[in-house]
C-alpha positions as CSV (number, residue, x, y, z in Angstrom):
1,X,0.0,0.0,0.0
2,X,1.3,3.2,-1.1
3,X,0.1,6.6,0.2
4,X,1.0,10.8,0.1
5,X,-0.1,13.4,1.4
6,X,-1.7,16.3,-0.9
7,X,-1.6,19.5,-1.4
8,X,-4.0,20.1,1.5
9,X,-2.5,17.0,4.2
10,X,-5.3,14.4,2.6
11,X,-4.2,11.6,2.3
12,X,-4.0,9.5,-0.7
13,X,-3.5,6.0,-2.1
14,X,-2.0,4.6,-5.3
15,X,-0.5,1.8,-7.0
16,X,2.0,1.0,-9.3
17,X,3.5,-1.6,-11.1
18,X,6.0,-2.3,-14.1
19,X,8.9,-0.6,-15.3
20,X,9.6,1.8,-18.2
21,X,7.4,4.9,-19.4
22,X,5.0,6.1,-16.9
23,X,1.3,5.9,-17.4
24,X,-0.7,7.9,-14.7
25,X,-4.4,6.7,-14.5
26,X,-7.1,8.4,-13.0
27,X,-10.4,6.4,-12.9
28,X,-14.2,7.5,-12.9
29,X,-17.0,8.7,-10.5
30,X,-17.8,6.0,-7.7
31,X,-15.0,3.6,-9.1
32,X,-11.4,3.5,-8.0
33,X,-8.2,2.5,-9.5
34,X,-9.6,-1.3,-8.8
35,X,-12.5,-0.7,-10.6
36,X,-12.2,1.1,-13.5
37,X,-8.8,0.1,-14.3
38,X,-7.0,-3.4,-12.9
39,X,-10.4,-5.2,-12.5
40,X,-11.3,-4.5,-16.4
41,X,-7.7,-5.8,-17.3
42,X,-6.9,-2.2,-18.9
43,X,-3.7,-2.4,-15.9
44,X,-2.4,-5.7,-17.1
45,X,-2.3,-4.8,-20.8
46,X,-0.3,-1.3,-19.9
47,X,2.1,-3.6,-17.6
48,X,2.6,-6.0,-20.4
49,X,3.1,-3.3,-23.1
50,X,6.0,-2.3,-21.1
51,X,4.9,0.1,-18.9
52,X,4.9,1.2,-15.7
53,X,1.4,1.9,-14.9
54,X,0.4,4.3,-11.7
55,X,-3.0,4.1,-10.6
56,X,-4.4,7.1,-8.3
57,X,-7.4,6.8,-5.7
58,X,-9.1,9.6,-6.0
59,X,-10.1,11.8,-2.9
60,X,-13.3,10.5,-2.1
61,X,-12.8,7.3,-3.3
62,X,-10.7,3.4,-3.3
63,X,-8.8,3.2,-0.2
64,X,-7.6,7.6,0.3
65,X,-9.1,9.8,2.3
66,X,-12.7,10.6,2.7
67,X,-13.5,14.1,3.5
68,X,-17.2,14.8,4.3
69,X,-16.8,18.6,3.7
70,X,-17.7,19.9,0.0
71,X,-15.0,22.5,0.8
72,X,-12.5,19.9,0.3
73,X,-13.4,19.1,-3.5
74,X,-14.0,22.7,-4.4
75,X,-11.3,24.7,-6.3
76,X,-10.0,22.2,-8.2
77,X,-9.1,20.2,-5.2
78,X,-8.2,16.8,-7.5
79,X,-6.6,18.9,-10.5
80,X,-4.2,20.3,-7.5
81,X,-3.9,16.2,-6.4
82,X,-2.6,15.5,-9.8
83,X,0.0,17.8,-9.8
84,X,0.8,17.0,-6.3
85,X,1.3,13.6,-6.9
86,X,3.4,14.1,-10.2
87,X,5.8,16.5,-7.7
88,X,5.3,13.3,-4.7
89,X,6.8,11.0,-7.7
90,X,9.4,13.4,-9.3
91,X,7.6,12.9,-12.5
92,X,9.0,14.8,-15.7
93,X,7.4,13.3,-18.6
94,X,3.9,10.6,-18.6
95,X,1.2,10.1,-20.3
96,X,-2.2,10.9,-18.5
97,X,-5.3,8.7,-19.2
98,X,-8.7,9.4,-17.2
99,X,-11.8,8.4,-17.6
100,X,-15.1,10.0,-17.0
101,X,-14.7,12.3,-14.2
102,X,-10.7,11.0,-14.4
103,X,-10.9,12.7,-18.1
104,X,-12.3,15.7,-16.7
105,X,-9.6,16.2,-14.4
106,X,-6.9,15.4,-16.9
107,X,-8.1,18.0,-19.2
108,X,-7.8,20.9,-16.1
109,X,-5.0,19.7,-15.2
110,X,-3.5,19.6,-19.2
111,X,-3.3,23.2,-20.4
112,X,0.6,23.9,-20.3
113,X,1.7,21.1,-18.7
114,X,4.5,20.2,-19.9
115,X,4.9,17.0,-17.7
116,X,2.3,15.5,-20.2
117,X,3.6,13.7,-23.0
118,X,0.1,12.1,-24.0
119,X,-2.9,12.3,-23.1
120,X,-6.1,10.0,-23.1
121,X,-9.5,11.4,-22.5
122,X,-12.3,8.8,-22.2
123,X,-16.1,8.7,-21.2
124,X,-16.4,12.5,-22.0
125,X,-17.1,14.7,-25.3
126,X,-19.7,16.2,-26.9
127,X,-19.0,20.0,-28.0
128,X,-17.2,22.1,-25.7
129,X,-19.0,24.9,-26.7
130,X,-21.9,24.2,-25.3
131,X,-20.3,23.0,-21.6
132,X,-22.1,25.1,-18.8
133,X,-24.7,25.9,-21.3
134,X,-28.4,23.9,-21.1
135,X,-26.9,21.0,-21.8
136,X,-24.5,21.0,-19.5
137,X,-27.4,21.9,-17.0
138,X,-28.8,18.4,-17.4
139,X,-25.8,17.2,-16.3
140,X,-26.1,19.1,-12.8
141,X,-30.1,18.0,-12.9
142,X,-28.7,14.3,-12.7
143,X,-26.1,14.7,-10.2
144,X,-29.1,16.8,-7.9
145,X,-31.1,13.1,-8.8
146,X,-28.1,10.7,-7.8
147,X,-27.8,13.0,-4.1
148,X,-31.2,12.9,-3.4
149,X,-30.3,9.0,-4.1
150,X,-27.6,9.2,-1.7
151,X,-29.2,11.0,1.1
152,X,-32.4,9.3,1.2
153,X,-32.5,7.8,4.8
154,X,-34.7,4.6,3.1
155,X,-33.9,3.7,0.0
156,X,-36.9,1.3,-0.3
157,X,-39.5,4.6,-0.7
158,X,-37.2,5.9,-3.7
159,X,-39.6,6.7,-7.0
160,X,-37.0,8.3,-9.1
161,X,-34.9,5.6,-11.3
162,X,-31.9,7.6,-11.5
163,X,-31.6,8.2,-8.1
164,X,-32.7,4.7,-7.1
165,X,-30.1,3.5,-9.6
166,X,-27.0,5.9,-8.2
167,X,-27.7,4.3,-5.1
168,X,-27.9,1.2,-5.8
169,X,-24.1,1.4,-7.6
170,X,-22.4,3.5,-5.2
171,X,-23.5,1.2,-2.2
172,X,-22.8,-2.4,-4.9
173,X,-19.3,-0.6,-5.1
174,X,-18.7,0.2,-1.7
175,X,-18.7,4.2,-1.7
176,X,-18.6,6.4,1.6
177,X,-22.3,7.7,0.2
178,X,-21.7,11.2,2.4
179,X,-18.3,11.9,0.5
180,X,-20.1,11.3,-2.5
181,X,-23.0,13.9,-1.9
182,X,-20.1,16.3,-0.8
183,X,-18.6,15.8,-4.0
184,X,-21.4,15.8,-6.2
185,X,-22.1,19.7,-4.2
186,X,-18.6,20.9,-5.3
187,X,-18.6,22.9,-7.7
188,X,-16.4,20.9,-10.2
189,X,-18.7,20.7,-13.5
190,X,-16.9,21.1,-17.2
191,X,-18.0,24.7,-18.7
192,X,-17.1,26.6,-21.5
193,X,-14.3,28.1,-19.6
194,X,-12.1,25.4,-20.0
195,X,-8.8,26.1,-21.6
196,X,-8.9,23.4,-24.5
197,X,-6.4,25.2,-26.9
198,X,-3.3,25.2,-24.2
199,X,-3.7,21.4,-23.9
200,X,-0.1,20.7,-26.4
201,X,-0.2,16.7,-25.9
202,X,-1.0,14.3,-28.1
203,X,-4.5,13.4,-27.1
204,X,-7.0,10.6,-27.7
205,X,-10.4,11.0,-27.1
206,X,-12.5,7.6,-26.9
207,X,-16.0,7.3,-26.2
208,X,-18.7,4.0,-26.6
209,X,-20.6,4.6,-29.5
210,X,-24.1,4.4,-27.3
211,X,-22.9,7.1,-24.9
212,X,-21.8,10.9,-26.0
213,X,-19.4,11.8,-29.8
214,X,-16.2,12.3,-29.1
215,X,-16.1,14.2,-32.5
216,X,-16.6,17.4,-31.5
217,X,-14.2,17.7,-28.1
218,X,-11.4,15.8,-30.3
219,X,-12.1,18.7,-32.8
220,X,-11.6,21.2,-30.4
221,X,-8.3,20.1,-29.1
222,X,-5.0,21.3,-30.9
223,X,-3.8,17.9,-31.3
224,X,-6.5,15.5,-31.0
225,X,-7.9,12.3,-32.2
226,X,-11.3,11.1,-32.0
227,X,-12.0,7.2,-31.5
228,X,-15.3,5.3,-30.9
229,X,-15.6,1.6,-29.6
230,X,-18.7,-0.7,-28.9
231,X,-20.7,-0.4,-25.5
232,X,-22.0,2.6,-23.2
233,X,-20.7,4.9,-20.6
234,X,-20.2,1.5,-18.5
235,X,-19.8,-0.8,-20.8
236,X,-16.7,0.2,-22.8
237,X,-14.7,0.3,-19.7
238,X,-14.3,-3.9,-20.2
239,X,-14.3,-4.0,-23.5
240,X,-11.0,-5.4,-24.7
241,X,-10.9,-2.9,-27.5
242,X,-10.3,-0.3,-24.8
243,X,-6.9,-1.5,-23.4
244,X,-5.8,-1.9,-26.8
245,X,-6.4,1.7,-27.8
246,X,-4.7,2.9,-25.0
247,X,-1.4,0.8,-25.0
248,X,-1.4,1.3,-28.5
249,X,-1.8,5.0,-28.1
250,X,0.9,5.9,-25.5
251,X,3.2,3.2,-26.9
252,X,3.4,5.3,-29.9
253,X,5.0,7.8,-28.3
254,X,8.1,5.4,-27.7
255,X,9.0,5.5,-31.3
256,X,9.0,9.4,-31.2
257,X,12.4,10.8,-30.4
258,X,12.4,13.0,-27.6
């Protein structure tokens, strides 16, 4: 077990394994380096592609700390993580995957970073444009279903689906459900503020073709790449086709003098 403190004393957790280029990964909402990323065999396929593959807890979540406090997500509490655990490891050059809310934190914590030498967005898209806009909205309407999901004292008298259904995961994963509603308050949404054009990495963007185009987000990035595989939000996590992209991906970047 391998821990650090942040930027802010919290404690955090993360694993690593296999030697040569390092491959930071930062896994989804709910999930935890586990979940999203040694369970689905995405880990094993970095490991045997010759890297070495570190895998960060997010606060919140796997086995780091669990702040109840919203205060502790705000301000771009887990962008600051990142860069506190690339400065913990003495990190000069990786490539960043995320997925989901780990793609959303990759791409604050991208824009002239020079420690980045590629970068793998998954789980999100859609046009940037139209982040903190209506659409984006509906994205803050579901996470006001999920806590009303998460706070509900019996879950037996839920009528809403979506908030039935958030609670249903985050308990089936084993979630601290008050550090969940404190950071589904933050304030830590995707909005038209975000600075896409000083993200200089390579980038991949990959999304299942039954959840959100990556088309448009890929299109807005300097150097980006759009790629679609079979299965939703959930579902493309274990498909096979996933690992491969990203070995495939951030292995390229071995062939590319320095």
């Amino acid at each position: 077990m391998a821990t650090f403190k942040s930027f802010d004393g919290k404690q955090l957790y993360y694993d690593e394994q296999g030697k040569g280029s390092p491959v930071v990964l930062l896994h989804g909402l709910s999930s935890s380096t586990k979940g999203n990323w040694q369970d689905p065999g995405i880990w094993t396929v970095l490991v045997e592609a010759g890297k070495r593959v570190i895998g960060l807890d997010a606060r919140g979540h796997g086995r780091s700390e669990k702040p109840h406090d919203r205060a502790a997500y705000a301000n771009d509490a887990m962008v600051r993580d990142v860069g506190a655990f690339f400065d913990h490891l003495g990190l000069q050059q990786a490539d960043l995957v995320g997925y989901s809310m780990g793609a959303g934190t990759a791409i604050r914590f991208a824009p002239r970073e020079s420690r980045i030498r590629r970068l793998v967005l998954g789980g999100i898209g859609g046009d940037p444009a139209k982040w903190g806009t209506s659409e984006g909205d509906a994205r803050v309407r579901r996470a006001q279903r999920w806590i009303s999901g998460l706070e509900a004292e019996d879950p037996t008298v839920l009528k809403d689906p979506v908030a039935l259904g958030a609670r249903k995961l985050f308990e089936a994963r084993g979630n601290d459900l008050q550090a969940m509603v404190a950071l589904l308050r933050s304030n830590r949404h995707l909005a038209g503020d975000s600075k896409l054009d000083g993200i200089m990495a390579p980038t991949m963007v990959v999304c299942g073709d039954k959840d959100m185009t990556p088309y448009p987000l890929a299109e807005a990035l300097p150097h980006a790449e759009a790629v679609v595989l079979d299965g939703d939000h959930e579902g493309v996590v274990v498909n096979p086709e996933l690992a491969k992209a990203i070995a495939a991906f951030v292995s390229a970047a071995d062939q590319v003098p320095s």
